[in-house]
SEPA-421352 format. One line per field, with one value per atom (N, C-alpha, C, O): residue in one letter; chain; x, y, z. Coordinates in pm, 1 decimal. Each point is the difference from the previous one (the first is absolute). Layout:
// SEPA-421352
resn	(A:...)
chain	(A:...)
x	(X:...)
y	(Y:...)
z	(Z:...)
***
This chain:
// SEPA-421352
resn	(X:X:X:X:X:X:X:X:X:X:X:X:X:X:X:X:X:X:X:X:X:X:X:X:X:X:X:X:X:X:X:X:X:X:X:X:X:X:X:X:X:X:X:X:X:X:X:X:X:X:X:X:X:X:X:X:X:X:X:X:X:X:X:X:X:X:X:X:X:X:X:X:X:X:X:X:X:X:X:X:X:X:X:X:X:X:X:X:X:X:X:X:X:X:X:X:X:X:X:X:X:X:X:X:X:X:X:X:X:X:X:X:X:X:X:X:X:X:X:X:X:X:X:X:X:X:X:X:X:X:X:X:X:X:X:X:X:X:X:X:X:X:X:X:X:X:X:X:X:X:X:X:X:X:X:X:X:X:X:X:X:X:X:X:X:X:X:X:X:X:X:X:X:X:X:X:X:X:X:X:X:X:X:X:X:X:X:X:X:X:X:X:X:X:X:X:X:X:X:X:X:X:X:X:X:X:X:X:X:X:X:X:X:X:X:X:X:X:X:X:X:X:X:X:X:X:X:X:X:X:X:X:X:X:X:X:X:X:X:X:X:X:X:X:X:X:X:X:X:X:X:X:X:X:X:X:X:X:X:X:X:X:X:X:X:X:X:X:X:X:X:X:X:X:X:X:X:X:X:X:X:X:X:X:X:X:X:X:X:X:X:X:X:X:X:X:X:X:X:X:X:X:X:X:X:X:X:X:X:X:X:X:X:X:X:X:X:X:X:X:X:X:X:X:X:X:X:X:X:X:X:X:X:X:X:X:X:X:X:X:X:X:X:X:X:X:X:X:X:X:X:X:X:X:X:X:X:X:X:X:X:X:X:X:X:X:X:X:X:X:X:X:X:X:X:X:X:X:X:X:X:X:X:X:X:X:X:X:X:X:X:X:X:X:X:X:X:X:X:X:X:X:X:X:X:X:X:X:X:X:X:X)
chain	(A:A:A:A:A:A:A:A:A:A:A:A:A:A:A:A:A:A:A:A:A:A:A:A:A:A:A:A:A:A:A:A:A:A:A:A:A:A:A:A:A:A:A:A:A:A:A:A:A:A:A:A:A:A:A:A:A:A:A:A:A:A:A:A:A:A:A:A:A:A:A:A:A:A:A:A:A:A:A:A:A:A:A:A:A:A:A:A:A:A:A:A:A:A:A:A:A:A:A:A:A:A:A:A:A:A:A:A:A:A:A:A:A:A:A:A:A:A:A:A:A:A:A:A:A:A:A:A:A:A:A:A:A:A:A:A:A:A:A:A:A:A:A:A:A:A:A:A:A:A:A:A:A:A:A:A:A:A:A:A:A:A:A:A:A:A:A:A:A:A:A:A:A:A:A:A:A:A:A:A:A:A:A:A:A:A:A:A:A:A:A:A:A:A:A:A:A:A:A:A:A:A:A:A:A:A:A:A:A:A:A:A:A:A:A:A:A:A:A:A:A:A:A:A:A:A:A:A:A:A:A:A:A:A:A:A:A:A:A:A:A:A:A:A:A:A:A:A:A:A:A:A:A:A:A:A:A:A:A:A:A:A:A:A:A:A:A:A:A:A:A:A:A:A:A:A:A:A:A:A:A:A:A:A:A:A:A:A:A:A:A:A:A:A:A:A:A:A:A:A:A:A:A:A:A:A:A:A:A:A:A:A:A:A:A:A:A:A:A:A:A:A:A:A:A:A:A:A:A:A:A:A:A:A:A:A:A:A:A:A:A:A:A:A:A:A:A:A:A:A:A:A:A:A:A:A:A:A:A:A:A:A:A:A:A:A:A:A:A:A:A:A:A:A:A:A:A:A:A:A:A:A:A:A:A:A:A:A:A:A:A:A:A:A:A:A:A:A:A:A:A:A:A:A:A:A:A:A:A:A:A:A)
x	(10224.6:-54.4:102.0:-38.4:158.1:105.7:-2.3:0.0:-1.6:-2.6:-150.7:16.1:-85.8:-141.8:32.9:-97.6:204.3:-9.8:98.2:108.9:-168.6:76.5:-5.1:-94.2:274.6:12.5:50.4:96.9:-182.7:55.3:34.0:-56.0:211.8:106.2:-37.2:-29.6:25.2:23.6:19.9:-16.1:46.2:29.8:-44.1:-31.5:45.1:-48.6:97.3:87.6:-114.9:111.6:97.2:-47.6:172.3:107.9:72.9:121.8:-140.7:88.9:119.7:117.0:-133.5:45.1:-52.4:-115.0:252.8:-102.2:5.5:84.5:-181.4:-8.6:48.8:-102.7:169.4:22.2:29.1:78.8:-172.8:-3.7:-141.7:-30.2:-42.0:-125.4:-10.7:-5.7:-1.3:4.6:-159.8:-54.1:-29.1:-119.4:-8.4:-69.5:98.4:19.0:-69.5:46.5:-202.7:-80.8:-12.8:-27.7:43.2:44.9:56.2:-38.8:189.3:49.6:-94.1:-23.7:-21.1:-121.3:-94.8:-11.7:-61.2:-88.8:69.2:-59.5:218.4:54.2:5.7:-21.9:64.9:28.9:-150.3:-3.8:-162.0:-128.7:-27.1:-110.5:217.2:-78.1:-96.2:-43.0:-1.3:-105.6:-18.9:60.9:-223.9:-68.5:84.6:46.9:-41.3:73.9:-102.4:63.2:-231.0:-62.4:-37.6:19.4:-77.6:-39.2:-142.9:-48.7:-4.8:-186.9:-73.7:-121.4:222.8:-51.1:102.3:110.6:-161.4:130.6:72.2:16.9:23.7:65.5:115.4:17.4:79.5:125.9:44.8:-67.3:211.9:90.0:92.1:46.3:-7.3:96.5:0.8:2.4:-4.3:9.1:125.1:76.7:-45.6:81.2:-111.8:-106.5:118.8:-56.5:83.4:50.8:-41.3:87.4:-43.2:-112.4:205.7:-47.3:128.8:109.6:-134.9:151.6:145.6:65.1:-29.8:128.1:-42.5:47.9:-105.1:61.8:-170.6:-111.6:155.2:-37.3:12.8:81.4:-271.5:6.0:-60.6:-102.7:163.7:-65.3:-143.7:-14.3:-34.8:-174.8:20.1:83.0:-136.6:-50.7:-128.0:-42.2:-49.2:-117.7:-17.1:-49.0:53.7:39.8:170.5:107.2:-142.1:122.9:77.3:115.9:-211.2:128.4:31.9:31.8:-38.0:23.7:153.2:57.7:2.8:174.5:20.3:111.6:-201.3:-8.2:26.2:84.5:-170.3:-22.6:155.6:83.0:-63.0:96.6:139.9:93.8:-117.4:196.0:36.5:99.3:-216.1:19.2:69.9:107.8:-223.2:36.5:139.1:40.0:39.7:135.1:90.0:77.9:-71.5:-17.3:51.3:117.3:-263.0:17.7:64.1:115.3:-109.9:74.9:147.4:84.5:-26.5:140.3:64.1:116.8:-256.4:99.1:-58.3:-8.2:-29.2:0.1:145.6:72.3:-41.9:159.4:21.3:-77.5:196.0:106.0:-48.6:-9.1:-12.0:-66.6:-115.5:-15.1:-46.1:-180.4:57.1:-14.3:72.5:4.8:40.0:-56.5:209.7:16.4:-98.9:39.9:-210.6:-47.8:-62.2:-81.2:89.2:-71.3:91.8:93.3:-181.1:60.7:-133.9:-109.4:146.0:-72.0:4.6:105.3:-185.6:10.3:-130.9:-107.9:140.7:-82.3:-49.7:49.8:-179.4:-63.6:75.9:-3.2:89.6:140.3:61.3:6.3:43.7:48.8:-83.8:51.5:-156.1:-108.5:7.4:78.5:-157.7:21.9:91.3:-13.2:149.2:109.2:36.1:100.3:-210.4:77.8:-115.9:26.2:-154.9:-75.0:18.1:-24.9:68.7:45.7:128.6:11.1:81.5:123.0:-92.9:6.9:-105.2:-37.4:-75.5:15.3:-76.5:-96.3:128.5:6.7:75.3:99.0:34.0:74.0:-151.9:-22.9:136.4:28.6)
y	(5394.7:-85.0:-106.0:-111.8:142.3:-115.7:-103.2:-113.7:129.1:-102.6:-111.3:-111.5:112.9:2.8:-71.9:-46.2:48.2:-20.8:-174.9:-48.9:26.5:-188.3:74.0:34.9:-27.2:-5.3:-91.2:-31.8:-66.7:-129.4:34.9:96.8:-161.0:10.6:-109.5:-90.3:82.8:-149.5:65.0:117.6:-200.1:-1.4:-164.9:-105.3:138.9:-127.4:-108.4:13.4:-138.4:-144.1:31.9:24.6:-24.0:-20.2:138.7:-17.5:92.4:126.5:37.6:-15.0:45.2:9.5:118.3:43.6:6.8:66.9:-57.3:-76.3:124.2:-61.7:61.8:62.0:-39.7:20.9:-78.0:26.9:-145.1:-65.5:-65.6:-91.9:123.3:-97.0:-85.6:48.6:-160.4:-127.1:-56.9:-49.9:81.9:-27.6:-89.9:51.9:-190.4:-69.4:-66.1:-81.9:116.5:-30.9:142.7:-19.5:119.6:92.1:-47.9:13.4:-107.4:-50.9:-120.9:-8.3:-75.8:-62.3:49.6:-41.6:167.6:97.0:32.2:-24.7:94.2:27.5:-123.1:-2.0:-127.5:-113.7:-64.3:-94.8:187.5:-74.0:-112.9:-50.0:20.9:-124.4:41.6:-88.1:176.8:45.1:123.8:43.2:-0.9:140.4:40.3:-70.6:222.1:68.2:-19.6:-21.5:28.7:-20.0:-148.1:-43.4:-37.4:-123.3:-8.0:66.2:-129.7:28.9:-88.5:-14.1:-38.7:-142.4:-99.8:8.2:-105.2:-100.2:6.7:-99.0:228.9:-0.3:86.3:121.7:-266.0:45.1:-211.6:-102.3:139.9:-137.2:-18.1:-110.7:248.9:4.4:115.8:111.6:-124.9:108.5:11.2:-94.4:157.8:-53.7:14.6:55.5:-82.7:-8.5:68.1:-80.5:188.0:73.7:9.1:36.5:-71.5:16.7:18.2:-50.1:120.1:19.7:-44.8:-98.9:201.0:9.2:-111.3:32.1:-129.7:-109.4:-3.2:48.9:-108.0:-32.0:-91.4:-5.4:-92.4:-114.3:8.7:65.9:-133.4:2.6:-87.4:-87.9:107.1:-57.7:-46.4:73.6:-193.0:11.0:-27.2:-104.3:183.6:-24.1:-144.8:-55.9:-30.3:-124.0:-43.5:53.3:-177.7:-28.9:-90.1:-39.4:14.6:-49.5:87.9:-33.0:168.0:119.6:30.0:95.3:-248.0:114.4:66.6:49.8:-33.7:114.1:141.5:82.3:-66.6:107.0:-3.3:89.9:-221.6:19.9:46.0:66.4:-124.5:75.2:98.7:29.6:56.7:178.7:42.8:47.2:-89.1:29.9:-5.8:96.4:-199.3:-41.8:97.3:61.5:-31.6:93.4:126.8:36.6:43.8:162.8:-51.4:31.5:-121.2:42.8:-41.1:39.2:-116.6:-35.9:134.5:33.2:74.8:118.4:121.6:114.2:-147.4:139.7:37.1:-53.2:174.0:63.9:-38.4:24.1:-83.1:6.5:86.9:-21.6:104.2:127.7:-69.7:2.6:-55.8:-22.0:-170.1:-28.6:-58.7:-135.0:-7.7:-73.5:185.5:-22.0:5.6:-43.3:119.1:-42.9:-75.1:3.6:-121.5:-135.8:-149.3:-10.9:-76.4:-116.8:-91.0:-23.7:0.6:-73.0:-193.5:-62.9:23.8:-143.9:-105.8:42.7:-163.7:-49.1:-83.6:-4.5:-111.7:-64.6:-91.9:-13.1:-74.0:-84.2:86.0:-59.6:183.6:84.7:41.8:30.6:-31.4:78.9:-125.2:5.5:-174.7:-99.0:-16.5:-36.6:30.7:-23.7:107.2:5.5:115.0:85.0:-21.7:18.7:-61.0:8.2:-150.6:-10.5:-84.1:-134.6:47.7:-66.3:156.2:56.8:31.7:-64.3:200.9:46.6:-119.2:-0.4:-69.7:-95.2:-60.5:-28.9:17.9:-147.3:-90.8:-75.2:65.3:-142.2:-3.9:-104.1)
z	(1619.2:-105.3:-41.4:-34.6:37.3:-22.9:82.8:-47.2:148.4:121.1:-64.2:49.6:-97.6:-14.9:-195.2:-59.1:4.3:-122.5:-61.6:30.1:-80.2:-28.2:-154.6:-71.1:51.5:-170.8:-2.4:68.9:-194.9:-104.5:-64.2:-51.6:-13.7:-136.2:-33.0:78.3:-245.7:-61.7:-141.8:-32.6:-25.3:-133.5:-70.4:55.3:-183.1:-76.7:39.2:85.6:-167.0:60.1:-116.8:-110.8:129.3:-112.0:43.0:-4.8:27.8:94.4:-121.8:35.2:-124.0:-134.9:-94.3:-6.0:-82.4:-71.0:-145.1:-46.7:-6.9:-131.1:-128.5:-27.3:-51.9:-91.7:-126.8:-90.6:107.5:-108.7:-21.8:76.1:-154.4:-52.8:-72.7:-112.9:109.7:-124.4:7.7:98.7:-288.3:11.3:-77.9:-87.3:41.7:-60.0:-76.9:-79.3:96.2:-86.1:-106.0:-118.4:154.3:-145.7:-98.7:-116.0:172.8:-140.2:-66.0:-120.5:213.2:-71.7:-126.2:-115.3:201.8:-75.8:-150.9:-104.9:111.9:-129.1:-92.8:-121.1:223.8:-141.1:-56.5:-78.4:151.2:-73.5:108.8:21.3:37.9:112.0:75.3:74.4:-66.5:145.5:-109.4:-97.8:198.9:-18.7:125.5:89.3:-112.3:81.3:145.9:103.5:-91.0:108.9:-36.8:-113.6:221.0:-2.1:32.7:91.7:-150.1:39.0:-121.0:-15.0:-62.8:-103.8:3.2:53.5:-118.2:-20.6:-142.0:-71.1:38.8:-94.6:57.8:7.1:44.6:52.2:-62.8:-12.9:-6.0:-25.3:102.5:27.5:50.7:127.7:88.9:-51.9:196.6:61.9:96.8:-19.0:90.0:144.4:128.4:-27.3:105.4:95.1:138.2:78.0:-57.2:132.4:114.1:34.4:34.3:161.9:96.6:-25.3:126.5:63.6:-61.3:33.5:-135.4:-42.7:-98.4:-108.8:98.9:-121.4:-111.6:17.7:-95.8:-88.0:-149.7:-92.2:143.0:-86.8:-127.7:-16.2:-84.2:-151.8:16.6:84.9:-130.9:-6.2:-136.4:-53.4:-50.4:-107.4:-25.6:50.0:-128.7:24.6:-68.3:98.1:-182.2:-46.7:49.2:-28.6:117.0:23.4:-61.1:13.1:-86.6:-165.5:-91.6:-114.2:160.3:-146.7:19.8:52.5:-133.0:34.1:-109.5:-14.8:-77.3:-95.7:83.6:-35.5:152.5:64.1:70.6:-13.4:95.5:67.3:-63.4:44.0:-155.3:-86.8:36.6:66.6:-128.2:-8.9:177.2:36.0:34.2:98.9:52.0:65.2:-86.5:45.2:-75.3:72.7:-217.8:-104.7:69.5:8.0:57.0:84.2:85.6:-29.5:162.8:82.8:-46.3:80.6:-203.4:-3.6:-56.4:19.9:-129.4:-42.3:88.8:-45.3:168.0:81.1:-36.8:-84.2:180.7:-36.9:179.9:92.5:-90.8:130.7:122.4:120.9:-184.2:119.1:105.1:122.2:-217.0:26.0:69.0:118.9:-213.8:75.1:123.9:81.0:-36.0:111.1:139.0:108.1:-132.4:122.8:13.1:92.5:-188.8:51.3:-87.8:-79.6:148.0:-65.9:-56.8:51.0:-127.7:-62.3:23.5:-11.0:30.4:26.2:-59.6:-41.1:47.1:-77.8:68.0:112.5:-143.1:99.9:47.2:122.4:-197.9:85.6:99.8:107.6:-102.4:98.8:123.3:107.5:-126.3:74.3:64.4:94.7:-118.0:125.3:21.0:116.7:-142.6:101.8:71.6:71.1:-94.0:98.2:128.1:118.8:-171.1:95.8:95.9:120.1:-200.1:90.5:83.7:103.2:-118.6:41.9:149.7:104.7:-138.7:94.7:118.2:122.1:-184.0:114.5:72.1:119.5:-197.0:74.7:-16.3:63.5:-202.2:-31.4:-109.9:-59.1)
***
């Protein structure tokens, strides 16, 4: 029966283990910006996650009422928590993405 058998190995992409979760719209949820589920438009900010990163949404994009707070939680996370990400802003984000094209 061995002769006769094809075993596939794989594992997920990132070959890593995890011991860290960052849910970042929770802290949203605590500061009132968002319902903890989404299913109305009574949210002022969310993040938006997808492979490793994640973008701030505002549901009005003139609410820098909304936006303060936000800058707010992530400046007093604790050291622990900032070190696994960086934070950047939309000036940062195109020059990194003009960096990347080439341009």
């Amino acid at each position: 029966m061995l002769d006769k058998t094809t075993f596939i190995i794989t594992g997920d992409y990132g070959f890593s283990d995890i011991r860290l979760r960052l849910q970042p719209n929770s802290w949203l949820v605590e500061a009132g910006l968002r319902e903890e589920t989404l299913g109305t438009d009574n949210w002022r900010a969310r993040f938006y996650t997808a492979g490793g990163a994640a973008f701030l949404l505002l549901h009005n994009s003139n609410d820098m009422e909304a936006l303060r707070p936000v800058g707010n939680i992530l400046k007093n996370l604790s050291t622990s928590t900032r070190q696994f990400f960086k934070n950047i802003d939309r000036s940062q984000l195109d020059e990194l993405v003009q960096t990347l094209m080439g341009h």
